[in-house]
C-alpha positions in Angstrom: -8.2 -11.1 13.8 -8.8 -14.8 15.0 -7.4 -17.0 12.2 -10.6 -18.9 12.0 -12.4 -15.4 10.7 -9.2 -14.6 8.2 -9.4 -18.4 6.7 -13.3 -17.7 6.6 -12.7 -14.3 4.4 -10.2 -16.2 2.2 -12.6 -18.9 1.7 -14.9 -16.3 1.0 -13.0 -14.5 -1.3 -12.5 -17.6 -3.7 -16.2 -18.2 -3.6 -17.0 -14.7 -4.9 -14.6 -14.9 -7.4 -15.7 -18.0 -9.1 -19.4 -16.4 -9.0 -18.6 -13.5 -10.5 -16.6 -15.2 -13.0 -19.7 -17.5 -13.6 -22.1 -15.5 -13.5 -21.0 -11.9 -14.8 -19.1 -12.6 -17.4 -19.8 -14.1 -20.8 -19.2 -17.7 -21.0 -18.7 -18.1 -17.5 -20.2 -21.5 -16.7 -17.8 -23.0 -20.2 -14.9 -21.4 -18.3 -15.5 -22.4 -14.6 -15.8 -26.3 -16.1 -12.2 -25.5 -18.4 -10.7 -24.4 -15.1 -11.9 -27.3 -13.5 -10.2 -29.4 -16.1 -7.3 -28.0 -17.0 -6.5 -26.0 -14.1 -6.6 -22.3 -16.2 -8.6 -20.0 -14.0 -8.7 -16.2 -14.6 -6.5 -14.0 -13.0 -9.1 -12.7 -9.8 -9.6 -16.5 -9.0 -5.9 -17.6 -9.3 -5.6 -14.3 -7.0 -8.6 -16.2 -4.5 -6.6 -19.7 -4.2 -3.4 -18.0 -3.9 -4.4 -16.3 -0.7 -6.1 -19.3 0.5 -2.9 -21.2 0.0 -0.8 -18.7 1.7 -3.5 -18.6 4.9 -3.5 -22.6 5.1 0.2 -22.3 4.6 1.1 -19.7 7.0 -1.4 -22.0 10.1 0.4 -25.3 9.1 3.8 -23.4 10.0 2.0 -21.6 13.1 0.4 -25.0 13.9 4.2 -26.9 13.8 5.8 -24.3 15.4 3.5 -24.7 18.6 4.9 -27.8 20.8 1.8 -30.4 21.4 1.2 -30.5 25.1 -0.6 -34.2 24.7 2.9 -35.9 23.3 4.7 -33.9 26.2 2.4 -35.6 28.6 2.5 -39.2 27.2 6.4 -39.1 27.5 5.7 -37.8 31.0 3.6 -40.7 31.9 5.6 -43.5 30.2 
């Protein structure tokens, strides 16, 4: 799967599960604005932004671990 499409799907995945917090459960709107406050989310959305951390996470290490081919050139040119 093209990391684009997974990061998509996590993004996704957070979405839905503030929605469903919101929107099918009781008081859901009063607890979306307390999570945005004090940062106390229910356990399906502290699921969500895990995964989304751990997909960001695991392309910043793929995205260091690659050498950049432009500085390579500039020190070739100099």
């Amino acid at each position: 799967m093209m990391v684009a499409e997974t990061l998509r799907k996590a993004i996704e995945n957070l979405v839905d599960a503030k929605l469903v917090d919101a929107l099918a459960r009781p008081d859901g709107l009063n607890r979306l604005l307390a999570h945005r406050r004090t940062g106390v989310a229910s356990p399906d959305i502290r699921n969500a932004e895990r995964r989304l951390e751990e997909m960001l996470g695991e392309m910043l290490s793929v995205a260091d671990a690659v050498p950049d081919s432009t500085a390579e050139h500039a020190e070739q040119a100099a």
